[in-house]
C-alpha positions as CSV (number, residue, x, y, z in Angstrom):
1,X,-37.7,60.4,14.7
2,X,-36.5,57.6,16.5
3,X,-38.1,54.1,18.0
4,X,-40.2,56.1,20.5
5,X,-40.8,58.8,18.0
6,X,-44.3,60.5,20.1
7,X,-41.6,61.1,23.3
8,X,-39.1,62.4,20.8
9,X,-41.7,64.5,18.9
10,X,-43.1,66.0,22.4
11,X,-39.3,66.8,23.6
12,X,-39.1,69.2,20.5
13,X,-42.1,70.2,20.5
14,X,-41.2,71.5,23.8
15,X,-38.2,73.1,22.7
16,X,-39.9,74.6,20.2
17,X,-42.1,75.9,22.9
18,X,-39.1,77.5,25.0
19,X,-37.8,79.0,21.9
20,X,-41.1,80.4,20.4
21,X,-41.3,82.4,24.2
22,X,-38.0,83.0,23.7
23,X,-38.5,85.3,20.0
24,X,-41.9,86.3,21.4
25,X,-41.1,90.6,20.9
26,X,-40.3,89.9,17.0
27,X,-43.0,88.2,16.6
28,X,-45.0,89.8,18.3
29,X,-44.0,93.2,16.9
30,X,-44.9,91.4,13.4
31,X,-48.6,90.6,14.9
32,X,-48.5,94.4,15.5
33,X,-47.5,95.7,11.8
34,X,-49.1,92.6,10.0
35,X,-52.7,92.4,11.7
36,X,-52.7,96.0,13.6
37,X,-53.2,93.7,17.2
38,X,-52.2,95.6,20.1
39,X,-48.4,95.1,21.3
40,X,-49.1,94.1,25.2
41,X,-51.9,91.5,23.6
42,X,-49.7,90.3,20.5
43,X,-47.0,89.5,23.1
44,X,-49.2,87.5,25.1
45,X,-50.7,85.9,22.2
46,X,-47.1,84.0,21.5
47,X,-46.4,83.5,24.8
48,X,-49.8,81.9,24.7
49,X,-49.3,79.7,21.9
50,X,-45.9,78.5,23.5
51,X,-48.0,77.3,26.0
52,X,-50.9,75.4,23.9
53,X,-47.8,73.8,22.1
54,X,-46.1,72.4,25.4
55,X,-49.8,71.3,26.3
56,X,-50.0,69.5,23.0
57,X,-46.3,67.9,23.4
58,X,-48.1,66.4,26.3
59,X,-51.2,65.3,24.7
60,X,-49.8,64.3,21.4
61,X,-48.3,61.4,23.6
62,X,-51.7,60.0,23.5
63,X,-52.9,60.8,20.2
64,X,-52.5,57.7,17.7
65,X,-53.8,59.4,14.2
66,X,-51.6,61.7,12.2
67,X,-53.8,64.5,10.3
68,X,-52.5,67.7,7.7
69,X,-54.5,70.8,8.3
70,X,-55.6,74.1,6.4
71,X,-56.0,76.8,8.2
72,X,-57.4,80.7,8.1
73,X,-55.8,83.7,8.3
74,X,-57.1,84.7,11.6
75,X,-53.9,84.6,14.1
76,X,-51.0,82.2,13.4
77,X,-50.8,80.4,16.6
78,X,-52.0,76.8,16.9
79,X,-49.9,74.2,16.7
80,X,-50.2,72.2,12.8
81,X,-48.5,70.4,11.0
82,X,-49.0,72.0,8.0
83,X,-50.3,76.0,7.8
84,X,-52.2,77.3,5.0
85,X,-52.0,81.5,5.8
86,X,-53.3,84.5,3.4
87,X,-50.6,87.8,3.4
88,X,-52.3,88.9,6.5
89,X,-50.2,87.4,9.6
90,X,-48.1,85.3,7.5
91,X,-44.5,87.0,8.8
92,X,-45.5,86.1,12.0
93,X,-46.1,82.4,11.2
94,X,-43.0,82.5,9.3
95,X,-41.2,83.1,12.1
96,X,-42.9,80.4,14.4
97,X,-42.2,77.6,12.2
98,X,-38.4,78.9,11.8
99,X,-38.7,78.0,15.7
100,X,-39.9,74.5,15.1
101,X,-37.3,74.2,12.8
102,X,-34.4,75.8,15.3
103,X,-35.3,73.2,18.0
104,X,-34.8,69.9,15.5
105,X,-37.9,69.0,13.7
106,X,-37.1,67.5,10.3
107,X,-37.5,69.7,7.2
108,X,-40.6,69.0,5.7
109,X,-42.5,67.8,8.5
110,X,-43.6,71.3,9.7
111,X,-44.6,73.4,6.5
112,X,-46.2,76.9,6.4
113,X,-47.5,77.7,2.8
114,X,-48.9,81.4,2.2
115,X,-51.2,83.0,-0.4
116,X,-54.5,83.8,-1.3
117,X,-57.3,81.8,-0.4
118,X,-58.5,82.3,-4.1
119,X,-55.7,80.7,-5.3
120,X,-54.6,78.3,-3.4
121,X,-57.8,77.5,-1.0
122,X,-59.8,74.7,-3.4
123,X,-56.0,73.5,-4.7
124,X,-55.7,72.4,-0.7
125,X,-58.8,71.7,-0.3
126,X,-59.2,69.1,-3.0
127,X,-55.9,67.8,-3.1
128,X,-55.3,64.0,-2.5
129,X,-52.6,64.9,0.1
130,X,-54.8,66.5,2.6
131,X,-56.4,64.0,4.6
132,X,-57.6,66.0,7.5
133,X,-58.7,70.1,7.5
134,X,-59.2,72.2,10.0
135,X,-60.5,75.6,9.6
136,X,-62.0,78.9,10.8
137,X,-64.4,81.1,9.1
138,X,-67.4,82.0,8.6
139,X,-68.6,81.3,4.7
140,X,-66.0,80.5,3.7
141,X,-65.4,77.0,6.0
142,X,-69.1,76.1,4.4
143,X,-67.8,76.4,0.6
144,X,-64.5,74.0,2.4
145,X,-67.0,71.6,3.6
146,X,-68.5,70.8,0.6
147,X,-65.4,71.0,-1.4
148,X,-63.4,68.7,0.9
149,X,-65.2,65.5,0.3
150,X,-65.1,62.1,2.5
151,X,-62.2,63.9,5.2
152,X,-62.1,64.5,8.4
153,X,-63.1,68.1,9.3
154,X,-63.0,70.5,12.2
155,X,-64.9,74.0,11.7
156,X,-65.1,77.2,13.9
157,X,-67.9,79.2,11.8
158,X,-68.2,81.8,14.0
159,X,-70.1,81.7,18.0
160,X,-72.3,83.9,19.7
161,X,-70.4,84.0,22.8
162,X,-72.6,85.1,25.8
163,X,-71.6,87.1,29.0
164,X,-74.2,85.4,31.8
165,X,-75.2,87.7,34.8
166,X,-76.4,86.2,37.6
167,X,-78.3,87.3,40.8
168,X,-74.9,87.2,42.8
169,X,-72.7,88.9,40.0
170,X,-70.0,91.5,40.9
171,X,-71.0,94.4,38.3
172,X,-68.4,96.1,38.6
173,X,-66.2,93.2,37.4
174,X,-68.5,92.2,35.1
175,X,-69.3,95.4,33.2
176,X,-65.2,95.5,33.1
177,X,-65.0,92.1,31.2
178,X,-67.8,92.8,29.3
179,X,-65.9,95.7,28.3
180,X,-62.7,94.1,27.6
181,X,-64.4,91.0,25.8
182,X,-66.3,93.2,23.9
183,X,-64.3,96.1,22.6
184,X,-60.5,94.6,22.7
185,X,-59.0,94.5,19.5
186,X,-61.8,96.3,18.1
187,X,-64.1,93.2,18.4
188,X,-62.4,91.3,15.6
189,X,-61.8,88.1,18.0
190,X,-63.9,84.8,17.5
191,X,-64.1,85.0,21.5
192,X,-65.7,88.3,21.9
193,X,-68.2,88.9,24.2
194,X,-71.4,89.4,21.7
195,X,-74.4,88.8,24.1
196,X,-75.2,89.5,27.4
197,X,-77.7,87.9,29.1
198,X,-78.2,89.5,32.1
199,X,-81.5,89.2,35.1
200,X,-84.2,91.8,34.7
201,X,-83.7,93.6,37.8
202,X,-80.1,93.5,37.1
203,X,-80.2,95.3,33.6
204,X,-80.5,99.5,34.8
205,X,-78.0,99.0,37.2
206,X,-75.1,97.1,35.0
207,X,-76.3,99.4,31.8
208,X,-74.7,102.7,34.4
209,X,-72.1,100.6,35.3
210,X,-71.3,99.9,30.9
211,X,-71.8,103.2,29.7
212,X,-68.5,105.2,31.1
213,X,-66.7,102.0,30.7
214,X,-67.7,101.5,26.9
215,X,-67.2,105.4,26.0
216,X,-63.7,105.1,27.7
């Protein structure tokens, strides 16, 4: 990096960006064989992340710590400077960091390691090296936190997301996202809709509304 390394660092990650978009159907057709996602929803999933890592180029401007982070096996996607992936998705993450590495980051800086959580999860976890860790899931981020000792950590164990029906509330549109939120990739998304809270009067009508929708 040179003397104004966090402009330098946000160019590539930028380029990065462009080229991730630009290898999005390989990678995406990996999401597809590695973690069964849909194709039209795997493709925007990189495109996606091309644009959370342009919106971090901009933000990482600002940020002043530097931090190493493990991470689940849930989607590769999120910008890190180091990944810590099971088998499942790790093709796909592969190829994203070959992008990093095809617009100009140093080797070494951007590392994606891959194996078993039960082999390699409490080696990370516990290693002096690691001085930040961020994580999703479930249990499994609880046994982390009390493994990981006096670090920095930042843990997704799961949400209840809610779908909120008001008095005014479209229910056509709604029952449709509901739907969608609910059902899309069978469910296994840490944003799916798993509530809905919905005013009394409300409830028979958006229940018709649900019912050929959901058995579609």
């Amino acid at each position: 990096m040179g003397k104004d390394s966090t402009v330098e660092r946000a160019e590539l990650l930028h380029k990065a960006a462009a080229i991730l978009k630009e290898h999005k159907a390989p990678i995406a057709e990996c999401l597809v064989k590695e973690i069964a996602k849909p194709a039209k929803d795997s493709v925007t999933e990189v495109v996606r992340s091309g644009d959370l890592v342009s919106y971090c180029a901009e933000e990482g401007v600002r940020i002043l710590g530097e931090g190493k982070f493990l991470v689940s096996d849930s989607f590769p996607g999120n910008e890190r400077t180091k990944y810590c992936l099971t088998s499942k998705g790790a093709v796909a993450a592969l190829h994203m960091i070959h992008c990093f590495h095809l617009a100009g980051f140093p080797k070494g800086l951007i590392s994606c390691v891959t194996g078993k959580g039960s082999e390699i999860g409490d080696f990370l976890t516990m290693h002096p090296g690691v001085n930040c860790i961020s994580f999703t899931g479930g249990d499994t981020g609880i046994a982390i936190s009390k493994k990981a000792g006096m670090i920095p950590l930042q843990m997704e164990l799961g949400g209840k997301d809610a779908c909120i029906i008001l008095e005014d509330a479209d229910l056509d549109l709604a029952a449709a996202n509901i739907v969608k939120g609910g059902f899309s990739y069978s469910g296994q998304r840490c944003t799916a809709v798993k509530v809905v809270l919905v005013i009394d009067r409300l409830l028979i009508f958006l229940s018709r509304k649900l019912k050929p929708k959901s058995q579609n």
